[in-house]
C-alpha positions in Angstrom: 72.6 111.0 104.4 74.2 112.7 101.4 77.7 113.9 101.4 78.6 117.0 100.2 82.2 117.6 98.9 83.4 114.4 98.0 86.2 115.4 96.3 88.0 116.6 99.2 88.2 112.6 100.3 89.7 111.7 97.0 92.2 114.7 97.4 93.4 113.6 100.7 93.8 110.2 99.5 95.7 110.7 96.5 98.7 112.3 98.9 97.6 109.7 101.5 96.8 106.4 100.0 96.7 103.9 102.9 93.3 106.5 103.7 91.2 105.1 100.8 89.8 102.2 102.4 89.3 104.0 105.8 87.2 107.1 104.1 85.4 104.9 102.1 84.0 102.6 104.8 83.0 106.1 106.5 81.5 107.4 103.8 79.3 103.9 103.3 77.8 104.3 106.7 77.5 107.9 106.1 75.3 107.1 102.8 73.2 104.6 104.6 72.6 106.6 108.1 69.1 108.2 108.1 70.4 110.2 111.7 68.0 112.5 113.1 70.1 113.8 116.1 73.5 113.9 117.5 73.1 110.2 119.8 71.6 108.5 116.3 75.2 109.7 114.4 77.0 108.1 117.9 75.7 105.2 117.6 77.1 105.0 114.3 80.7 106.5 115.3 81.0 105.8 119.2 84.4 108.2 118.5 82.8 110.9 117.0 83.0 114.2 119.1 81.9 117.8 118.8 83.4 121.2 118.8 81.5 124.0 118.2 79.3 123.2 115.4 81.5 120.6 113.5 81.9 116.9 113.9 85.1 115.0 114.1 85.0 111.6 113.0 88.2 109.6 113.8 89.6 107.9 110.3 91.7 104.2 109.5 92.2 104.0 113.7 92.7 107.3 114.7 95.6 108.0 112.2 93.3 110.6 110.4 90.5 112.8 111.2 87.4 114.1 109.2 85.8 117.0 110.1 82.2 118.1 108.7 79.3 119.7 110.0 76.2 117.5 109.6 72.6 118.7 108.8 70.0 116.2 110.4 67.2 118.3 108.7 68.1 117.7 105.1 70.3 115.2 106.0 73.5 116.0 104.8 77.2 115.8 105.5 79.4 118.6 104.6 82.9 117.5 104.9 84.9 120.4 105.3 88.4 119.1 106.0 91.1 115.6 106.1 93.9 115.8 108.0 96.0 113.6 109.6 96.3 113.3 113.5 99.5 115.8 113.6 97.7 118.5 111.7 94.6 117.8 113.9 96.5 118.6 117.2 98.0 121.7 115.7 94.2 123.1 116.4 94.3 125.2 113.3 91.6 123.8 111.5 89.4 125.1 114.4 89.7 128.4 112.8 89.5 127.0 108.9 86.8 125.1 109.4 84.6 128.2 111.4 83.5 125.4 114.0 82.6 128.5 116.6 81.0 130.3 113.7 77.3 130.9 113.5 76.1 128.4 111.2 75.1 129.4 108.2 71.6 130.8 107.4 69.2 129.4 105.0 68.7 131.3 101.7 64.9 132.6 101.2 
């Protein structure tokens, strides 16, 4: 899979260091997951839920929590935000992130 936005992990770690080793494992398996459908990406992250049409990955042991959307087509990962668990329950990035938005379309 190819992930898309990268720098937003080496943001989040630079204000939360003890991340860096947690979003780098993820983002190993990420690189190396050929996933085809939602039960292929759980079998990579058991954790991993769904809301609307992003994915939450749990980071470091739940401390933190990635949320993308994920392409199986293309195969690609977009991550779209890091946050840690506080900011998570605070719901907020429901809205930022447009998880209950239409996806969007494909260029012609």
């Amino acid at each position: 899979m190819r992930i898309i936005a990268r720098p937003i992990m080496r943001e989040f770690w630079e204000r939360h260091p003890d991340a860096k080793g947690p979003l780098l494992t993820w983002e190993k398996v990420v690189k190396n997951a050929d996933w085809e459908k939602w039960v292929d990406l759980r079998s990579s992250f058991g954790s991993a839920d769904r809301d609307g049409s992003c994915i939450i990955f749990d980071i470091g042991g739940n401390k933190y929590r990635l949320i993308g959307r994920v392409f199986y087509g293309n195969h690609r990962v977009y991550i779209l935000k890091i946050m840690t668990h506080a900011e998570y329950d605070r719901d907020r990035w429901k809205k930022e992130c447009g998880c209950h938005e239409p996806q969007p379309e494909k260029k012609s």
